[in-house]
C-alpha positions in Angstrom: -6.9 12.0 -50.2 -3.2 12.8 -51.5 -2.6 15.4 -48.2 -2.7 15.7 -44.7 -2.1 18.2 -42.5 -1.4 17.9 -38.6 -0.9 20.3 -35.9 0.2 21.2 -32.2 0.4 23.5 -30.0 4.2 24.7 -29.8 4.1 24.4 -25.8 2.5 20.7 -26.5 5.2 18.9 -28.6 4.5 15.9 -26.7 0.5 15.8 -28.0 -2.1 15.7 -28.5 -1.9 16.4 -32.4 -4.1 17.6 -34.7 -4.4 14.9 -37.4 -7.3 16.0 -39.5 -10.9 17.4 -40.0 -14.4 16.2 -40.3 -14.0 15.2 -44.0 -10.6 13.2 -43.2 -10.4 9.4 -44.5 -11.6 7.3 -41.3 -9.5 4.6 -42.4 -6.6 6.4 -41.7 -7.5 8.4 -38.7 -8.4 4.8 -37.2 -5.2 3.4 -38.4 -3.7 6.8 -36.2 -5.8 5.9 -33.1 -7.8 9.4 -33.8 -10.8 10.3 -31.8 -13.0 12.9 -33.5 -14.4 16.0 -31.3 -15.5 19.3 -31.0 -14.2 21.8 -29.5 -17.1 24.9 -27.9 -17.1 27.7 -29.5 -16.2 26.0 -32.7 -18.6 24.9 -35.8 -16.4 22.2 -37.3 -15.1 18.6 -35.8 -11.5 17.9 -35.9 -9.4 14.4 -35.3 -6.6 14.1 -32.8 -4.7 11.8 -30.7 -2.5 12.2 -27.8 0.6 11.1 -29.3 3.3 13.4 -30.0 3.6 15.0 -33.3 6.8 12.6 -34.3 5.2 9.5 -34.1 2.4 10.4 -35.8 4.7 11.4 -38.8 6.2 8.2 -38.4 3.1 6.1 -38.8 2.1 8.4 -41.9 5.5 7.7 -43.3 4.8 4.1 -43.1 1.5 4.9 -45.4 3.4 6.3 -47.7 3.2 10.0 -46.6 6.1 12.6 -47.1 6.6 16.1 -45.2 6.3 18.8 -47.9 6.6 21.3 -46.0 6.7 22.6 -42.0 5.5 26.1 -40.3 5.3 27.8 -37.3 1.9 30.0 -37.5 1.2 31.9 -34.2 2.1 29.4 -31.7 0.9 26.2 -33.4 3.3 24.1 -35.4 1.9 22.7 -39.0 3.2 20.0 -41.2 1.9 19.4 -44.8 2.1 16.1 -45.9 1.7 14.3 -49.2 1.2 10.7 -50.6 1.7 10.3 -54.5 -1.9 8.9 -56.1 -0.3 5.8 -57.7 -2.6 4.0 -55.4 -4.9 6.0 -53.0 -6.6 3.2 -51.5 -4.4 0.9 -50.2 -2.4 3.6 -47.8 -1.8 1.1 -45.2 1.1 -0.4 -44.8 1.3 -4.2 -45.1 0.3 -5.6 -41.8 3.9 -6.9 -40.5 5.0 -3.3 -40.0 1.7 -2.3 -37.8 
């Protein structure tokens, strides 16, 4: 999976994030620490972790990841991300940098 998009709440910038949704690679949501729930009231599961949005774009920038681009929708904060597909399944980086 090429992109990823996280979230937060604009009053939250210290977490938790958004990191993903039900269909997101579980290797890299357990390489992020993510815990999936859902929320009541909503018919879909979502990944997040209580780290602030910054270091989670630093740990996907260490798989490879790049920001593409950055919103403000409401008050939630969204970054698109983007890995080239040279190689999709090694995302990881090598284990002396974890």
């Amino acid at each position: 999976m090429p992109y990823v998009l996280i979230s937060t709440q604009i009053r939250m910038e210290v977490g938790p994030t958004m990191v993903g949704d039900e269909h997101s690679d579980p290797n890299l949501m357990h390489y992020l620490g993510a815990t999936k729930r859902n929320m009541l009231g909503n018919h879909f599961w979502e990944y997040y972790v209580h780290d602030a949005p910054r270091i989670v774009l630093d740990k996907l920038e260490k798989c490879g990841y790049r920001v593409i681009s950055m919103t403000g929708v409401g008050q939630t904060l969204v970054w698109c991300l983007h890995k080239e597909s040279i190689n999709n399944s090694a995302f990881l980086p090598a284990q002396d940098t974890l």
